[in-house]
N, CA, C and O atoms as a printed pandas DataFrame, in Angstrom:
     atom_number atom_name residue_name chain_id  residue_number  x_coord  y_coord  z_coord
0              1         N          UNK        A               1   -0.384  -16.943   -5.474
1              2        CA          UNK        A               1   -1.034  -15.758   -6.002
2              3         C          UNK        A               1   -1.472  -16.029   -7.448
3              4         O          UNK        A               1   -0.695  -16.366   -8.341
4              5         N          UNK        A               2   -2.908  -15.833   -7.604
5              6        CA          UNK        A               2   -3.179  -15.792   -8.863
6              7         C          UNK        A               2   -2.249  -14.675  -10.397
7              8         O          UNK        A               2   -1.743  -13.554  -10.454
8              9         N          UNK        A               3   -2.393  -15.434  -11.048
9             10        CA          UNK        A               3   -1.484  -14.851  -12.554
10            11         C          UNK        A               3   -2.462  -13.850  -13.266
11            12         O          UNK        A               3   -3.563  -14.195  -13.695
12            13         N          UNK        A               4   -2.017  -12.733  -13.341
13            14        CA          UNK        A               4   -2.906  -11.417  -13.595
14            15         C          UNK        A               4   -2.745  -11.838  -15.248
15            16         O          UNK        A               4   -1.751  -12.485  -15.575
16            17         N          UNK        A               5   -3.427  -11.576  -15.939
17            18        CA          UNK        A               5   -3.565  -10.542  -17.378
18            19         C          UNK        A               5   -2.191   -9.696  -17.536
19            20         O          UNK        A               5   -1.507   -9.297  -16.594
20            21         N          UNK        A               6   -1.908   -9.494  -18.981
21            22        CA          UNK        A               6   -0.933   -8.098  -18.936
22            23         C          UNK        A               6   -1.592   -6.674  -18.867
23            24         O          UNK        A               6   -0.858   -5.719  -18.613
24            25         N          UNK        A               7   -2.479   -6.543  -19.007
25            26        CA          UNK        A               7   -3.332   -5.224  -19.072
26            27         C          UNK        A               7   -3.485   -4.910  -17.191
27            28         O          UNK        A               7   -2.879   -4.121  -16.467
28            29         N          UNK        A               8   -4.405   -5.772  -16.937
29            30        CA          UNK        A               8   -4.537   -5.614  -15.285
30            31         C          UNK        A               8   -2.958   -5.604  -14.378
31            32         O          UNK        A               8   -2.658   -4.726  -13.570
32            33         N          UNK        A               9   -2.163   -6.682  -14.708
33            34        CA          UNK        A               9   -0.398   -6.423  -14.160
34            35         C          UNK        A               9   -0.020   -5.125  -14.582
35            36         O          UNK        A               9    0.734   -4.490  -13.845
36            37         N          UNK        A              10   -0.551   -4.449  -16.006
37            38        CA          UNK        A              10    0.323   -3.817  -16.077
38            39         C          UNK        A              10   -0.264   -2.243  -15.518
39            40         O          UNK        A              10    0.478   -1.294  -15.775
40            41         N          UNK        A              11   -1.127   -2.046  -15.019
41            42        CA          UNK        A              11   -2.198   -0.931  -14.317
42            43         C          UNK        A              11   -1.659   -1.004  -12.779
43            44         O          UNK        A              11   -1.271   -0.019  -12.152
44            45         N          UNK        A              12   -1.707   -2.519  -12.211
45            46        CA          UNK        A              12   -1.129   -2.822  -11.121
46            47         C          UNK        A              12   -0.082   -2.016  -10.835
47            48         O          UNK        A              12    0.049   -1.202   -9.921
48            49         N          UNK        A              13    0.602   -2.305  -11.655
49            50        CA          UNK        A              13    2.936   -1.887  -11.734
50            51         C          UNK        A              13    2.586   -0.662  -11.648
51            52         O          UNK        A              13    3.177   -0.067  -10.747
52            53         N          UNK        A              14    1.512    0.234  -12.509
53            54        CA          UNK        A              14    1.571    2.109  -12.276
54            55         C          UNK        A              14    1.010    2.148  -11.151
55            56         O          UNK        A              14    1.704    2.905  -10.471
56            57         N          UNK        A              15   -0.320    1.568  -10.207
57            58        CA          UNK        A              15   -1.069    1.654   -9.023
58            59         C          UNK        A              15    0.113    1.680   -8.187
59            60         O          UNK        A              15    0.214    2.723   -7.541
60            61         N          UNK        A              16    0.870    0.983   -8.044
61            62        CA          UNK        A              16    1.847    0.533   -6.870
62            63         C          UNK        A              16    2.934    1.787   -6.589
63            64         O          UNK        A              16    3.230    2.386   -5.556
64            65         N          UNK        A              17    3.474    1.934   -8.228
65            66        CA          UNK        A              17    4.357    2.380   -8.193
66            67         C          UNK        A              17    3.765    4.492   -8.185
67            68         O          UNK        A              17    4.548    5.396   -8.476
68            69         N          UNK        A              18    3.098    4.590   -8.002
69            70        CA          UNK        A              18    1.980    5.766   -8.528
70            71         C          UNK        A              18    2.867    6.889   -9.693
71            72         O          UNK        A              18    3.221    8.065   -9.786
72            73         N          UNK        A              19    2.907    5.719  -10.369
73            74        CA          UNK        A              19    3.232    5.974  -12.037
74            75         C          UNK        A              19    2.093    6.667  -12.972
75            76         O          UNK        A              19    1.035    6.504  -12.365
76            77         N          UNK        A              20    1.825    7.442  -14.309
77            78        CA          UNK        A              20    1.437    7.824  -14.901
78            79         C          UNK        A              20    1.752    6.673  -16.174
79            80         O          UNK        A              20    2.812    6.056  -16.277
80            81         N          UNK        A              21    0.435    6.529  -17.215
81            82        CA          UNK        A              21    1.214    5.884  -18.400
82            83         C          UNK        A              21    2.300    6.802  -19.054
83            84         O          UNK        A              21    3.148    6.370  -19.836
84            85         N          UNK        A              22    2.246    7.489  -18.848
85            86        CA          UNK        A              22    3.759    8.736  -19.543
86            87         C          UNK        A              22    5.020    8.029  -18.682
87            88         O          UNK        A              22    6.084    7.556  -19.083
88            89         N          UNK        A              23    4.556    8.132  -17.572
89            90        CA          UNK        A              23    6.051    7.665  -15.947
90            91         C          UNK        A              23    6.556    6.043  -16.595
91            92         O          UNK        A              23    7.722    5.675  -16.736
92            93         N          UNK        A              24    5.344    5.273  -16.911
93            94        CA          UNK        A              24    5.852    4.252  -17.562
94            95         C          UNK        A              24    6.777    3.311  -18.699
95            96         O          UNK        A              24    7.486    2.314  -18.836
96            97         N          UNK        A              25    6.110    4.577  -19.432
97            98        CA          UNK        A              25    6.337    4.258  -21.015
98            99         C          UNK        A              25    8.149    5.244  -20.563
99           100         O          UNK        A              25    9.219    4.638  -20.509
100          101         N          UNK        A              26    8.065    6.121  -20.418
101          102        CA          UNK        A              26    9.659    6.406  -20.151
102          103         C          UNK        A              26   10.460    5.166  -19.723
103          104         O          UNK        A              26   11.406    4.741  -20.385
104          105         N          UNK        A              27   10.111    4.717  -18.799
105          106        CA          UNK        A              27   10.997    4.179  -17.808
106          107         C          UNK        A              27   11.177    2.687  -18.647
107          108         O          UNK        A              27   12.137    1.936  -18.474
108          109         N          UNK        A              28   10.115    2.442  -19.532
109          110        CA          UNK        A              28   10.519    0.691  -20.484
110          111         C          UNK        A              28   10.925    1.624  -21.762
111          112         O          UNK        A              28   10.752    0.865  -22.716
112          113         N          UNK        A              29   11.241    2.505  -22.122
113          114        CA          UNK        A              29   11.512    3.526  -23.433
114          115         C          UNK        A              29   10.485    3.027  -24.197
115          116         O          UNK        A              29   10.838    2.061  -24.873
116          117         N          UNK        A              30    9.229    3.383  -24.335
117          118        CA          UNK        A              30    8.210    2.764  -25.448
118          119         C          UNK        A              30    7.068    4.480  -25.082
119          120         O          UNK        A              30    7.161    5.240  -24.118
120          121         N          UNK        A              31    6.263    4.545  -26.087
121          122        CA          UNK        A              31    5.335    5.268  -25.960
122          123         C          UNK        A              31    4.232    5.278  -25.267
123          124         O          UNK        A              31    3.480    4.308  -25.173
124          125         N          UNK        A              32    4.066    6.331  -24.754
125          126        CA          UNK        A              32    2.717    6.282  -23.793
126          127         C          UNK        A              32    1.429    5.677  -24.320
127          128         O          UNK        A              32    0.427    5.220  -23.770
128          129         N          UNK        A              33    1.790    5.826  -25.513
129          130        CA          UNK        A              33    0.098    5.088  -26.288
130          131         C          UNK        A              33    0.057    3.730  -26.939
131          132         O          UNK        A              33   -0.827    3.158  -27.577
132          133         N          UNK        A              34    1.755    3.249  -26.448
133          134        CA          UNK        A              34    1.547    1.753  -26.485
134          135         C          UNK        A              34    1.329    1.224  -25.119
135          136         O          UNK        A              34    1.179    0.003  -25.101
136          137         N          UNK        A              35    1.272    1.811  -23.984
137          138        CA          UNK        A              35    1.030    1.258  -22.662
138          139         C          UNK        A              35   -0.420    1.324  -23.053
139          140         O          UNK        A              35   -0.896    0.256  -23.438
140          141         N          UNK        A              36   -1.224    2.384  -23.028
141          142        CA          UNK        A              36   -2.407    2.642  -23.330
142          143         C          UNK        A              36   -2.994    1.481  -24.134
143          144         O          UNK        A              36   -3.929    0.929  -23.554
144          145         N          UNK        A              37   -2.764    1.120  -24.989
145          146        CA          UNK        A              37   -3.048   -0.215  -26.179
146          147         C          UNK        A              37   -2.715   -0.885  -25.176
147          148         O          UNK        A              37   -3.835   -1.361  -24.992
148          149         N          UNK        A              38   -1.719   -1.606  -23.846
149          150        CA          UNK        A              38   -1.873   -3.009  -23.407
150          151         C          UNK        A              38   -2.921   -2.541  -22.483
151          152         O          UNK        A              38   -3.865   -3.327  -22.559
152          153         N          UNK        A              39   -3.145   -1.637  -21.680
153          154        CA          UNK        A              39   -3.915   -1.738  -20.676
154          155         C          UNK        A              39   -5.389   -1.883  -21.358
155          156         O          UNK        A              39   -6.187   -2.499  -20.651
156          157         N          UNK        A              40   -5.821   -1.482  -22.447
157          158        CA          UNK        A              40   -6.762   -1.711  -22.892
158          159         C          UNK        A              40   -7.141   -3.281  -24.214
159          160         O          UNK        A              40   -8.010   -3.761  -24.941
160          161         N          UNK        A              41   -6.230   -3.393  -23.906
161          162        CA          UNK        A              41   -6.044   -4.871  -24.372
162          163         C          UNK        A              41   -6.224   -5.127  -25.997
163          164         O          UNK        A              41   -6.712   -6.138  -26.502
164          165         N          UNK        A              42   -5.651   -3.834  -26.774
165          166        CA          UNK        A              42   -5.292   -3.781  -28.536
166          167         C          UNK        A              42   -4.386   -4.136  -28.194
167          168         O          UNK        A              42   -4.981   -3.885  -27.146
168          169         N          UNK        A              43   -2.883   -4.729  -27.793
169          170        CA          UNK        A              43   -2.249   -5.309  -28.362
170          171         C          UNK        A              43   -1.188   -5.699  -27.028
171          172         O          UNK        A              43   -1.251   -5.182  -25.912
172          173         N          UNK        A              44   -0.217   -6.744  -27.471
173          174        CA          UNK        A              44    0.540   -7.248  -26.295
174          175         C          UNK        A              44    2.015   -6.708  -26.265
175          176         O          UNK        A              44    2.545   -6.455  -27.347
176          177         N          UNK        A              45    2.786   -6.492  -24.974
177          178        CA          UNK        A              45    3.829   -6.277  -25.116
178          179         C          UNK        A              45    5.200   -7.104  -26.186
179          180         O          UNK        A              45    5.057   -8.327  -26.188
180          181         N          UNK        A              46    6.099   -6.740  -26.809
181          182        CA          UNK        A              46    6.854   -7.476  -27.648
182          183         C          UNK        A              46    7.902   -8.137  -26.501
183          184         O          UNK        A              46    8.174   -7.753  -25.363
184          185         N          UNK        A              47    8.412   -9.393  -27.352
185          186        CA          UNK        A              47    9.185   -9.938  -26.125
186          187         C          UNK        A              47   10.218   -9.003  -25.524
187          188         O          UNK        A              47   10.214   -8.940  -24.294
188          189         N          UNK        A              48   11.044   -8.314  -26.140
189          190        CA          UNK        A              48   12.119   -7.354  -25.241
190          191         C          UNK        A              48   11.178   -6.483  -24.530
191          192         O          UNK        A              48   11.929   -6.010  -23.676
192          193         N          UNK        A              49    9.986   -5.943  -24.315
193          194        CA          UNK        A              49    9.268   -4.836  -23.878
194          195         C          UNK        A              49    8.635   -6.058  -22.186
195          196         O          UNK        A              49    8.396   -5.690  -21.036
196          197         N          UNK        A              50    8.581   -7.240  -22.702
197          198        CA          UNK        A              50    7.823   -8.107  -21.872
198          199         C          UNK        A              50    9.046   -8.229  -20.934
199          200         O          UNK        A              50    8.876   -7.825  -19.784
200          201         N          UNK        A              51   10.277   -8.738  -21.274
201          202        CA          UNK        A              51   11.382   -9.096  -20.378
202          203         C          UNK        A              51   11.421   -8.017  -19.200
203          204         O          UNK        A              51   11.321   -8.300  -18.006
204          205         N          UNK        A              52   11.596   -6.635  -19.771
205          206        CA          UNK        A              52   11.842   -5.386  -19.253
206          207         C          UNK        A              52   10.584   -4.952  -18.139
207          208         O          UNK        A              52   10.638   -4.215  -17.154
208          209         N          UNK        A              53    9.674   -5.568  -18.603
209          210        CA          UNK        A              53    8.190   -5.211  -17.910
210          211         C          UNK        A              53    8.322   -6.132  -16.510
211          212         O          UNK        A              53    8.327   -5.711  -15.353
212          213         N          UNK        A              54    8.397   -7.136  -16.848
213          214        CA          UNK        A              54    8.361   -8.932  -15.874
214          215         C          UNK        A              54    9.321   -8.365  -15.111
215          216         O          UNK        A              54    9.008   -8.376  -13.921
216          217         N          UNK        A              55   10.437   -7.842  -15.354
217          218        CA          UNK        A              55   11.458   -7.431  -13.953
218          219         C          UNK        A              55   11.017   -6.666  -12.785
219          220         O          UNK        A              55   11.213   -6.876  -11.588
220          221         N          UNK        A              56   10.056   -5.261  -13.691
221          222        CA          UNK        A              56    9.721   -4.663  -13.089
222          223         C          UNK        A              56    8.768   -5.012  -12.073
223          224         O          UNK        A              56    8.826   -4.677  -10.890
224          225         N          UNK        A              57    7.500   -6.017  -12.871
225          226        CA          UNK        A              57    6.954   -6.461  -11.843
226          227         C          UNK        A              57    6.835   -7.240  -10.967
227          228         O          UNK        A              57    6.050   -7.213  -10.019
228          229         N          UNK        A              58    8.041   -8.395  -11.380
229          230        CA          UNK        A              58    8.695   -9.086  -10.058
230          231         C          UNK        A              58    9.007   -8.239   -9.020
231          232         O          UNK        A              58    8.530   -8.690   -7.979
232          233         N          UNK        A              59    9.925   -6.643   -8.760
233          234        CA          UNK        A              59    9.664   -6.545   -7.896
234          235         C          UNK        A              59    8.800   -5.874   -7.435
235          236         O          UNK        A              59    9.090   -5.349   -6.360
236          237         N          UNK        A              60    7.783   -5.665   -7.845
237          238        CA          UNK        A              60    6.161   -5.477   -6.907
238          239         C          UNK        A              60    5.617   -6.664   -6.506
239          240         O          UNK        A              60    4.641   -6.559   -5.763
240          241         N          UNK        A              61    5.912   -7.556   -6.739
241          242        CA          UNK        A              61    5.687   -9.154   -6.757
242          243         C          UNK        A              61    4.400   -9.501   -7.189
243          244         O          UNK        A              61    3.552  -10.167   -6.596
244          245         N          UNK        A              62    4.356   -8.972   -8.292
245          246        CA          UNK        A              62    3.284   -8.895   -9.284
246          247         C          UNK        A              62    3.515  -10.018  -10.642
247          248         O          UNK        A              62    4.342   -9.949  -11.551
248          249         N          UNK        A              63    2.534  -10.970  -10.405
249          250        CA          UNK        A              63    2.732  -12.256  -11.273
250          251         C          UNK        A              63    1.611  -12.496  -12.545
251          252         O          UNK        A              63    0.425  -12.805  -12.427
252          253         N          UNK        A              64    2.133  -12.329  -13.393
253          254        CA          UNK        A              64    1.617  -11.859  -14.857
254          255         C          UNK        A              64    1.275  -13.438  -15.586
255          256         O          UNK        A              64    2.075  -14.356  -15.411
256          257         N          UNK        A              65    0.204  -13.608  -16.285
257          258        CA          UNK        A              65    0.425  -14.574  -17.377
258          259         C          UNK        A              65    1.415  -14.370  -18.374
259          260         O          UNK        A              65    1.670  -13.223  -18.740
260          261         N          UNK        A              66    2.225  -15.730  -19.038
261          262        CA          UNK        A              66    3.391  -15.819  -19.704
262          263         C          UNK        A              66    2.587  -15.240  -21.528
263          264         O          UNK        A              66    1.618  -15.780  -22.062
264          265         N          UNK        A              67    3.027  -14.587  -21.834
265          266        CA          UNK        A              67    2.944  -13.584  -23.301
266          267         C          UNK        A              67    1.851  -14.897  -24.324
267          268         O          UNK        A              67    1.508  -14.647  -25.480
């Protein structure tokens, strides 16, 4: 399987999961308008936000480029 982007993985993880960026940003404790900034690609997840993210989307079996 091709290695997504973090913006596109991370749209994926709410598609799948039929998450809201609000449903998201709860569930990694970060703000809804920093999901908003990766999906639109101002800025990248921090490594503890990335660890927490990569779990999640392992299990959607959703395979992300490395940070």
């Amino acid at each position: 399987m091709k290695k997504l982007p973090i913006e596109t993985a991370v749209k994926r993880l709410r598609e799948r999961r039929g998450w809201t960026q609000e449903e998201l940003a709860r569930e990694i404790g970060i703000t809804v308008y920093t999901v908003h900034r990766w999906e639109t690609r101002k800025t990248k997840p921090t490594k503890l936000a990335f660890r927490i993210l990569k779990a999640l989307l392992d299990e959607e079996g959703i395979d992300v480029e490395k940070r």
